[in-house]
N, C-alpha and C positions, 0 to 999 in steps of 0.2 A: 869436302874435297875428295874426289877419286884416286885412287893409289893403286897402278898398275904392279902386281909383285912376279913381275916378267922381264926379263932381257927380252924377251924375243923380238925385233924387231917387227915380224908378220901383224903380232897381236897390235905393237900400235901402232903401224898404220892402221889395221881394223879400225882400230876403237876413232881414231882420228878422222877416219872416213867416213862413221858415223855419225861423226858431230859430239864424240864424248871430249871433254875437259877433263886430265888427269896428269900427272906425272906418275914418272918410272922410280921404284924402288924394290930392285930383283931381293927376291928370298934365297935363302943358300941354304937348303936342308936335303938329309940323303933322300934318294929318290931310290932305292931297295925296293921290289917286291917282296911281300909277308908270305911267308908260307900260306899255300890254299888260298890267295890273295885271286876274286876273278876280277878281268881288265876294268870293270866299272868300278868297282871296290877301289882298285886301285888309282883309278884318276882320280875321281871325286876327293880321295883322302888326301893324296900329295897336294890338289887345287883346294885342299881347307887348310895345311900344314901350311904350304905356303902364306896365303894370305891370313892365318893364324900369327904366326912367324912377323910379317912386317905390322903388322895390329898390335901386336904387342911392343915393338922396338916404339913407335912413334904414336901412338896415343894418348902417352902421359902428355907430353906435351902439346897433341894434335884431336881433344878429344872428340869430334865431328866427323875424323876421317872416314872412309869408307874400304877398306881395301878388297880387292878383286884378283884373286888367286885362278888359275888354270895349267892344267896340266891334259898331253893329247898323246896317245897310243894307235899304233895301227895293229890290227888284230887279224889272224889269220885262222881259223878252227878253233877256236878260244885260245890261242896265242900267243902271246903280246911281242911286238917287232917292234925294239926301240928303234932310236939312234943309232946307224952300226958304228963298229968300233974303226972299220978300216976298210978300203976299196973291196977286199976279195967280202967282208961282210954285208957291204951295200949288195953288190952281185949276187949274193946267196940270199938276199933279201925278195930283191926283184926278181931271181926266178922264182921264188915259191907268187911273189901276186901275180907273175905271168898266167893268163887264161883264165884268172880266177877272180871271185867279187868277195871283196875283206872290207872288213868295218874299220870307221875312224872315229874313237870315243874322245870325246873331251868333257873334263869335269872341272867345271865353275867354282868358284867360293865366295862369298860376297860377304865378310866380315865389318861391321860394324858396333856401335854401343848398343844396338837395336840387338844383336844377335847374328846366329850366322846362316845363312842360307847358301844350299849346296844341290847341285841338278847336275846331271849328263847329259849331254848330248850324242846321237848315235845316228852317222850316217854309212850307208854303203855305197863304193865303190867296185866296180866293175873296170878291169885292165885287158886289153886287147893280150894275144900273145906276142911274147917280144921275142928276137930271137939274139942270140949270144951276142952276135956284132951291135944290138942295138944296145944291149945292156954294157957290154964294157965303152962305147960309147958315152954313151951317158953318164956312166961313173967318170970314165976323164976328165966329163966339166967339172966335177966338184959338185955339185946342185945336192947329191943326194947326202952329205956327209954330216950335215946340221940335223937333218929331217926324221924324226919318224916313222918306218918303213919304208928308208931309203929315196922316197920320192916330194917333189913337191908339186901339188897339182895346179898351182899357177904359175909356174914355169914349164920347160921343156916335155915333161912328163906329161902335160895337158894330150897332147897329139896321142895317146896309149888308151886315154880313157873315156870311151865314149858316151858314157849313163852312171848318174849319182841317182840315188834316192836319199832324199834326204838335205841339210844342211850343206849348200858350196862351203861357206865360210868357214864353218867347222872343222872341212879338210884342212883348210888353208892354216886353223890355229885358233881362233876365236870364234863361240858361235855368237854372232852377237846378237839376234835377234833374242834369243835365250839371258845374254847378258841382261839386255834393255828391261827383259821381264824383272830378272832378281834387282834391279837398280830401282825400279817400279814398285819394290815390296809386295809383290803377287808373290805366291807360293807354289812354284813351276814343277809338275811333274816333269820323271824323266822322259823326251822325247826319243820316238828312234825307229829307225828303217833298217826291216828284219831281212829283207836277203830282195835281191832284184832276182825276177824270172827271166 
C-alpha cells in the first residue's frame, strides 16, 4: 500500500490523476534549513524525513507499506523562497521572479522495507514582468499564501508564464513521472533544467 506523507492537496490530486492508489498520512517534522543547507540538499532531506517519519509510525503494523515523502522550494540565485509568511511577503516574493527565470526543486523519498530511495527533480520557470498593480492583485485573491514562491502555476499565475523547461508537474508539487520511476524500483538520477535562453 502507497502512503502519501503529504497534506497537500495538489500532490493528490497528482497522484490520483495518475492512476496511483494511496492514502493520506501527513508527516509533522520541522522543516528548518541547515546551515550551508544548498536548496537540493534541502528538499530531498525534508522528502526522506518526511516519509522516514510516517514509515516508521505505521510499519510495525503495516509491514508492506510503501511511504512517499516530498518536499518543493522555489529558488531564486541559489535562494530558497518559501511559503511567505504574509501579503507584503508574497509581493516581495513575486517581484524578485518578475522578469526573471528561477528554479522549482522537488525532492522525493520512496521509503519502504526494500530501503529508501531519494531523487530531485529540477525544473525552470521563466516569469513575464509583472507590474505592481498586477502583483498586489494577485495577492488579494489569496492564491499565493499556501505556495512556494508565492505562486501557483496552475492557477492565475499561468497567464505571467510563458516557457518551463523541464517538469509542469513538478511546479505544480509532485513530479510524477519521476514518482512512477522510484515506485518502479529503478534507480533515478537527479533530473533538471539548468536555465532557459
Amino acid at each position: 500500500m502507497l502512503i502519501l506523507a503529504s497534506a497537500s492537496p495538489r500532490r493528490r490530486e497528482l497522484l490520483t490523476q495518475a492512476g496511483f492508489n494511496f492514502r493520506v498520512h501527513p508527516a509533522h517534522i520541522p522543516e528548518d534549513l541547515l546551515a550551508g543547507e544548498d536548496p537540493i540538499a534541502y528538499v530531498t532531506r525534508l522528502a526522506r524525513e518526511k516519509a522516514r517519519a510516517v514509515y516508521d509510525q505505521l510499519a510495525a503494523a503495516e509491514p508492506r507499506i510503501a511511504v512517499l515523502g516530498a518536499d518543493t522550494t522555489v529558488t531564486l540565485d541559489n535562494h530558497i523562497l518559501g511559503k511567505p509568511e504574509d501579503a507584503s511577503d508574497a509581493a516581495r516574493m513575486l517581484r524578485l521572479l518578475s522578469g526573471r527565470t528561477h528554479r522549482v526543486i522537488t525532492g522525493v523519498s520512496l521509503v519502504s522495507a526494500v530501503g529508501v530511495e531519494t531523487a530531485a527533480e529540477v525544473t525552470a520557470v521563466q516569469f513575464l514582468t509583472l507590474s505592481d498593480a498586477e502583483i498586489e492583485a494577485y495577492v488579494a485573491t489569496g492564491e499565493p499564501m499556501d505556495k512556494a514562491g508565492a505562486y501557483a502555476i496552475q492557477g492565475r499565475a499561468a497567464r505571467w508564464i510563458p516557457r518551463i523547461e523541464g517538469c509542469y508537474f513538478n511546479v505544480v508539487g509532485l513530479p510524477i513521472a519521476l514518482v512512477a520511476t522510484l515506485l518502479e524500483g529503478s534507480r533515478p538520477v537527479r533530473r533538471s533544467a539548468e536555465s532557459l535562453s
